[in-house]
C-alpha positions, 0 to 999 in steps of 0.5 A: 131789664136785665134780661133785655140787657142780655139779649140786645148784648147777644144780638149786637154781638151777633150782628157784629160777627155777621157783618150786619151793619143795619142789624148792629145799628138798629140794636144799637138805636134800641139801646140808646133808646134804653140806656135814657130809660135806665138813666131816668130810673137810676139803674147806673150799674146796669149802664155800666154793664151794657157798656162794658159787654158791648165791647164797641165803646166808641157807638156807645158813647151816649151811656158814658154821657149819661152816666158822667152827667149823673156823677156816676163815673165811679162806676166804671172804675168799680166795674169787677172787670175793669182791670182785665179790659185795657181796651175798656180802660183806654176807651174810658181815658179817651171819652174823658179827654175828649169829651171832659178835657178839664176833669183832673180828678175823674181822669186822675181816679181812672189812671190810679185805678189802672195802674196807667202811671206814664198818663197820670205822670203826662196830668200832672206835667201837663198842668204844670206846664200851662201854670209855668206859662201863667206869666201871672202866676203867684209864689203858691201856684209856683209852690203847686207846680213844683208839687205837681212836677215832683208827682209827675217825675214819681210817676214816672219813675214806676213806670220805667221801674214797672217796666223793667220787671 
C-alpha cells in the first residue's frame, strides 16, 4: 500500500508539472478508487498522507469525506506536517464550512490546533450573533452568548497581539 501511495503521489505530481490534465485525472480516479479500499480497511493515516502530498485539496476532497464520515477528522490535525502547510490547513477549514457548516467542535479543534485565532474569534461571535437573534432565547442562552462573545473578544485580542510582534 504504501509503496503505491508513493508512486500515484509522483505521478500526480509529474502529470501536474507537465500540464497533463488527462494524466492527473486518471491518477486521480485511481486514487479515489483507492482511498474506499483504504477506507473499508481502516487505513485512515495512509488517507491523511495521500491527502496532504497530493497538495491539490480541492480534487481530493473525497478522502477529506471519507475520512469525516469515519470520526477520523483528528488525523488531519495530528498530521506531523500540518503546522508547515497554511494552505493545508486553510483547505481543511474551507472542506468543513462548506461541506459541515454546523460542526463547531471539529472547526473549533482545527483553528486551536493552527493558531488560527481571528476564525476561532468569527465561531464564537457568529454563534452568538444567531443566538442574539433567537427572539426566544432563555436567560442561559443569554448567559452562553455573553461566554461566547467574551471568548470571541479573547481571541481577538491574541491576535491583534500576534500580530503586533
Amino acid at each position: 500500500n504504501e509503496t503505491l501511495l508513493r508512486l500515484l503521489l509522483f505521478a500526480h505530481h509529474c502529470y501536474t508539472r507537465a500540464h497533463c490534465s488527462d494524466g492527473r485525472l486518471r491518477v486521480l480516479e485511481f486514487c479515489k478508487a483507492k482511498s474506499n479500499k483504504l477506507a473499508q480497511g481502516g487505513h485512515f493515516q495512509q488517507l491523511v498522507d495521500l491527502f496532504f502530498e497530493a497538495d491539490q485539496y480541492s480534487d481530493m476532497v473525497h478522502i477529506c469525506d471519507l475520512v469525516y464520515n469515519h470520526n477520523k477528522f483528528s488525523l488531519f490535525v495530528q498530521h506531523p506536517n500540518a503546522t508547515k502547510k497554511p494552505h493545508f490547513q486553510s483547505a481543511l477549514l474551507a472542506y468543513l464550512q462548506q461541506q459541515h457548516p454546523d460542526d463547531e467542535l471539529n472547526k473549533e479543534c482545527l483553528c486551536l490546533a493552527f493558531n488560527k485565532h481571528i476564525e476561532i474569534a468569527k465561531l464564537y461571535h457568529d454563534k452568538a450573533r444567531r443566538m442574539v437573534a433567537d427572539k426566544a432565547a432563555s436567560v442561559e442562552r443569554l448567559e452562553e452568548c455573553i461566554k461566547r462573545f467574551s471568548k470571541a473578544a479573547r481571541h481577538y485580542n491574541l491576535t491583534r497581539r500576534l500580530r503586533s510582534r
